[in-house]
C-alpha positions as CSV (number, residue, x, y, z in Angstrom):
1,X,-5.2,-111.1,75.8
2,X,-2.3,-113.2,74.6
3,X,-1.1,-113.2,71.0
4,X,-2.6,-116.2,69.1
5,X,0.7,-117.0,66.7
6,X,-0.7,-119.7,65.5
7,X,-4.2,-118.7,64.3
8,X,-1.8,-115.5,62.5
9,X,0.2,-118.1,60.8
10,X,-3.2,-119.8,59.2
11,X,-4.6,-116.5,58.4
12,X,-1.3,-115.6,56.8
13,X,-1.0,-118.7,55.1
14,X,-5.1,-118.5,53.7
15,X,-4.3,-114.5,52.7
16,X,-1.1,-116.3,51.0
17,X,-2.6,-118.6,48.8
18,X,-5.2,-116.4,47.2
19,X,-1.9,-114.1,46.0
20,X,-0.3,-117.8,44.8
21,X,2.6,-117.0,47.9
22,X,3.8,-119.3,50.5
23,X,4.8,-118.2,53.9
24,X,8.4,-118.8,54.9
25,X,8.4,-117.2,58.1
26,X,6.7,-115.2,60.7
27,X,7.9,-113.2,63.6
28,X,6.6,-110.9,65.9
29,X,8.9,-108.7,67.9
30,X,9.1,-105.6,70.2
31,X,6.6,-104.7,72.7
32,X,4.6,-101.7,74.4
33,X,4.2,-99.2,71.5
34,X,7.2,-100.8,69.3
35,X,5.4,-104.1,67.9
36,X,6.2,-105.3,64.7
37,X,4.9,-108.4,62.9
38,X,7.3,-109.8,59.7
39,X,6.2,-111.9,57.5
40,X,8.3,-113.4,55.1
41,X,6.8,-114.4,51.5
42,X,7.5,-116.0,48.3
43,X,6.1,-117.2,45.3
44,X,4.2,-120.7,45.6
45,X,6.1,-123.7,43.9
46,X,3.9,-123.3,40.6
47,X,5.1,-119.7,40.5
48,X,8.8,-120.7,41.8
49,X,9.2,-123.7,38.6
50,X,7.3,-120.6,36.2
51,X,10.1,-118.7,37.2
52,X,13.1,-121.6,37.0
53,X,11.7,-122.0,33.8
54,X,11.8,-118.3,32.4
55,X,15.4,-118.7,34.4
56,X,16.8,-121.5,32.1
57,X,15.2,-120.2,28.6
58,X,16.6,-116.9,29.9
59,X,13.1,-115.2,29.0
60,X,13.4,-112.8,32.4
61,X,15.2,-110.0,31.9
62,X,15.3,-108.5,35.6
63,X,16.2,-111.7,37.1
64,X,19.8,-111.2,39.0
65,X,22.8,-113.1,37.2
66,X,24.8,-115.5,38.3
67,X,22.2,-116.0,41.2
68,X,20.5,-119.7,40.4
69,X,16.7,-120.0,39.9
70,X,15.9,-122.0,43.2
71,X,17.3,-119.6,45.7
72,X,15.1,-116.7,43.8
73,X,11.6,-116.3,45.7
74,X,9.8,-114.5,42.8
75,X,8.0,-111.9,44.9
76,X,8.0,-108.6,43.7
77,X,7.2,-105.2,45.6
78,X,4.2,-105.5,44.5
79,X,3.2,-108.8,45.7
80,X,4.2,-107.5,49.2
81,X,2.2,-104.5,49.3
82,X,-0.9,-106.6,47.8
83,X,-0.3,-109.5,50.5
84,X,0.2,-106.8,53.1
85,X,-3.1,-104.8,52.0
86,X,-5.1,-107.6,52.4
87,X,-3.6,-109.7,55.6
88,X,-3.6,-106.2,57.6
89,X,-7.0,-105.9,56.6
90,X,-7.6,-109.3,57.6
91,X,-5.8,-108.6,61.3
92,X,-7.6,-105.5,62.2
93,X,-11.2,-106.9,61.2
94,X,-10.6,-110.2,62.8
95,X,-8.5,-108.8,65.6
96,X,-6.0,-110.9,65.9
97,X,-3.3,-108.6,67.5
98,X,-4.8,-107.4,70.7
99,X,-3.8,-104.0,70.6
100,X,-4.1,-100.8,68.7
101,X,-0.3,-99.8,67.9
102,X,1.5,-102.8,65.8
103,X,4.0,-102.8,62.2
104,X,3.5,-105.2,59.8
105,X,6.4,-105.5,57.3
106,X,6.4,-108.2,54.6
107,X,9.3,-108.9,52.2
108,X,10.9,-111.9,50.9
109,X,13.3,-114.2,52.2
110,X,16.2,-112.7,51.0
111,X,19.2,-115.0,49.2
112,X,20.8,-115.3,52.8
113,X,17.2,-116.9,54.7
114,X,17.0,-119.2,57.3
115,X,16.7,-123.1,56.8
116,X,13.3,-123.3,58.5
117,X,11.7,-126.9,57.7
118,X,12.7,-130.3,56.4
119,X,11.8,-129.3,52.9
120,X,14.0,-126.3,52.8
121,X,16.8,-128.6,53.2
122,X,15.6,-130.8,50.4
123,X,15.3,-127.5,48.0
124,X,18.7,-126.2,48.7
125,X,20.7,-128.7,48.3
126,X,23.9,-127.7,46.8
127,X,23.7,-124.2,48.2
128,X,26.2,-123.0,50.6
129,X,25.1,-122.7,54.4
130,X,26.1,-121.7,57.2
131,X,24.6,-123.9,60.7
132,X,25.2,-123.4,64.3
133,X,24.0,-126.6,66.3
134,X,22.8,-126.8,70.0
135,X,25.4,-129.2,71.1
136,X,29.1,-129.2,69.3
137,X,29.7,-131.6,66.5
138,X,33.3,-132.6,65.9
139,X,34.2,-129.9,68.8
140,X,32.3,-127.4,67.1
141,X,28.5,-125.5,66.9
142,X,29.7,-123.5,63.7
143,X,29.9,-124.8,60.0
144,X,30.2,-123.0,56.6
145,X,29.8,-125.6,53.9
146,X,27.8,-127.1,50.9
147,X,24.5,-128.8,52.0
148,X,25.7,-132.1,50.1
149,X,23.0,-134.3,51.3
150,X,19.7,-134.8,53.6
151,X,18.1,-137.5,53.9
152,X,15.3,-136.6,56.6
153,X,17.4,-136.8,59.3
154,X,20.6,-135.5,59.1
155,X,22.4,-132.6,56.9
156,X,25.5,-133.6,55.2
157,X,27.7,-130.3,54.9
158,X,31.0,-130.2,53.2
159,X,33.2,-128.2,54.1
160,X,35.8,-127.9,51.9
161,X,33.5,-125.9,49.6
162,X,35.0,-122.8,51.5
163,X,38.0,-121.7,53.3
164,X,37.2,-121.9,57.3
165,X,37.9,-119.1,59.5
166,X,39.0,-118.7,63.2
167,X,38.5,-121.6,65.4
168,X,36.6,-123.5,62.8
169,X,39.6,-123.8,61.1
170,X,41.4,-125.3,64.1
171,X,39.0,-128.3,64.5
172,X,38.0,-129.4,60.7
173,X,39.3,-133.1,61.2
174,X,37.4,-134.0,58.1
175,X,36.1,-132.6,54.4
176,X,32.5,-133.4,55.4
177,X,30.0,-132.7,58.5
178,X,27.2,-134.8,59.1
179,X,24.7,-133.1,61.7
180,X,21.4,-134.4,62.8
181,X,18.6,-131.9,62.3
182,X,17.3,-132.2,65.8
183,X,20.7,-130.5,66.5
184,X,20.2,-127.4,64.3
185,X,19.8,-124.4,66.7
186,X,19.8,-122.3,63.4
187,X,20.4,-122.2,59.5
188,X,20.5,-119.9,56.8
189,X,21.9,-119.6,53.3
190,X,24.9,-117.9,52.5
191,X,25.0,-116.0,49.3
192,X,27.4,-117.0,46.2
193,X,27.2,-113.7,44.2
């Protein structure tokens, strides 16, 4: 019996919503006796603007400084073991991981997550990133930069936000990358702490 990803992701994303979380990712890896599902979580965008708000009046105590509001995913231990509790419950009733022996982790994204949709783009503009591309881009599949712009299509990264390393270094020919999205291979944040 084959592993229906898809009906897991809508199942996650129903479990989700009655905890007020959004799913960011999913992932299942390992095989034979060493499967583990991860599902990454975060609070919804009512629960992400509460918590930009508490953020600016500087009302949350426990928030990380220095770190801004929109890179914070709000989930709390607790919201992962409740989310967990009740999609694992979900899984083994509805059997949707053939199987007897599987993990299931959930956390959050973490300040260094991947890029995943359109939207994510749109959200973190501003943020440093780091992008690898399929197919090189000014002689290059790595960048380190500031996500200046996206308009849909392309990411506009600039570059002279950090200092480049190694052969990155070698082939900046410009301040600013522009990359078309349907030549990300893969994305994530990098942390400004």
């Amino acid at each position: 019996m084959a592993l229906q990803i898809e009906t897991i992701r809508a199942t996650a994303d129903r479990v989700a919503a009655s905890h007020s979380l959004e799913i960011v990712d999913l992932e299942f890896t390992g095989g034979a006796k060493h499967r583990a599902l991860r599902v990454f979580v975060e609070k919804d965008a009512a629960g992400r603007a509460k918590l930009a708000a508490e953020a600016a009046a500087n009302e949350a105590a426990d928030l990380p400084k220095g770190v801004p509001a929109e890179l914070l995913s709000g989930v709390t231990h607790e919201d992962c073991a409740a989310f967990a509790r009740d999609f694992g419950t979900v899984l083994d009733v509805e059997d949707l991981i053939p199987g007897a022996e599987y993990t299931l982790e959930v956390s959050s994204p973490g300040l260094e997550r991947k890029l995943l949709r359109p939207a994510d783009y749109e959200r973190f503009r501003g943020s440093l990133a780091k992008v690898q591309t399929f197919t090189p881009v000014a002689n290059n599949r790595h960048f380190t930069g500031r996500l200046t712009a996206f308009d849909g299509i392309q990411l506009t990264l600039d570059l002279s936000a950090i200092k480049q390393k190694g052969k990155a270094k070698k082939h900046i020919s410009s301040e600013t990358v522009e990359i078309p999205l349907a030549n990300v291979e893969k994305a994530n944040l990098v942390a400004e702490i």
